[in-house]
C-alpha positions as CSV (number, residue, x, y, z in Angstrom):
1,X,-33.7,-0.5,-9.2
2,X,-35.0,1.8,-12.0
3,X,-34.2,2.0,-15.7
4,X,-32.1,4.8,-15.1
5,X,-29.3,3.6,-12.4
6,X,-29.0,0.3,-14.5
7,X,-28.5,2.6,-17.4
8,X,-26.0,4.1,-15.3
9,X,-24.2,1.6,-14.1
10,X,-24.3,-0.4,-17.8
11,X,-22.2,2.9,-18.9
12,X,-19.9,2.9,-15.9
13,X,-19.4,-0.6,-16.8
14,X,-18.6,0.2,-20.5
15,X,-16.3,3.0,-19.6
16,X,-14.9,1.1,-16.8
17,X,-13.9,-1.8,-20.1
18,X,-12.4,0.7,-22.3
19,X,-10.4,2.4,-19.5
20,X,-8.8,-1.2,-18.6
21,X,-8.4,-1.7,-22.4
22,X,-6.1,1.7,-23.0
23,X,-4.2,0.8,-20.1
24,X,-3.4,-2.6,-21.6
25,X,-2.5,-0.5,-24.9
26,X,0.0,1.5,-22.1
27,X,1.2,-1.5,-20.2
28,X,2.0,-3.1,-23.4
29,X,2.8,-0.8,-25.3
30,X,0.7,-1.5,-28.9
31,X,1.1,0.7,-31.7
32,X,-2.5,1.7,-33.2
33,X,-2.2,3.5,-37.1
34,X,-5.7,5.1,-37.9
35,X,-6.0,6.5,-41.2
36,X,-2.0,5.9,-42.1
37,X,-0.9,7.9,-39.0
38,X,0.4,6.5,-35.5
39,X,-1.6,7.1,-32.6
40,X,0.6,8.0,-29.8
41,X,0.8,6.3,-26.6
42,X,0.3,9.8,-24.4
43,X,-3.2,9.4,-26.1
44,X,-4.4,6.6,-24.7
45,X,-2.9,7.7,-21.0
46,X,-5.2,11.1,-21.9
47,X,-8.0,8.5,-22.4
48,X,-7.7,6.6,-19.5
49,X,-7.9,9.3,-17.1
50,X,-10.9,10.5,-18.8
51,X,-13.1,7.3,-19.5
52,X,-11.6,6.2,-16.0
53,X,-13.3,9.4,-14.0
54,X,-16.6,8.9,-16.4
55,X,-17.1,5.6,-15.1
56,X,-16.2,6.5,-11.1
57,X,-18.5,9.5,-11.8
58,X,-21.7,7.4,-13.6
59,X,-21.2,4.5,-10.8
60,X,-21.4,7.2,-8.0
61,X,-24.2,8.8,-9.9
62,X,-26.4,5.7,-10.1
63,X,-25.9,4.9,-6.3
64,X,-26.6,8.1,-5.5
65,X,-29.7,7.6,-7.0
66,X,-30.7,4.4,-5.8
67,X,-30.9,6.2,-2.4
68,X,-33.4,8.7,-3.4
């Protein structure tokens, strides 16, 4: 295994962790306040999605490159 799928894989790993952690912020429904202001919870479902497909798309990337 190269330095670049393990890179790949740390950051699918790391996206993979934030995703889980807005979806706890969903499931339980936390209220974040940045800068005085409440974050909304639709954020966090807009987040999720997102870092949730970057880490499918780095993990499928990395073994797709362990292949080669």
């Amino acid at each position: 295994m190269n330095s670049q799928t393990v890179g790949l894989r740390v950051a699918a790993v790391v996206f993979g962790f934030v995703c889980l952690a807005q979806l706890m912020r969903l499931a339980l429904r936390v209220e974040v306040v940045a800068a005085g202001h409440a974050v909304p919870l639709w954020a966090s479902a807009v987040a999720a999605v997102v870092l949730g497909g970057l880490s499918v798309w780095m993990w499928k990337l990395a073994t797709n490159g362990a292949r080669s």
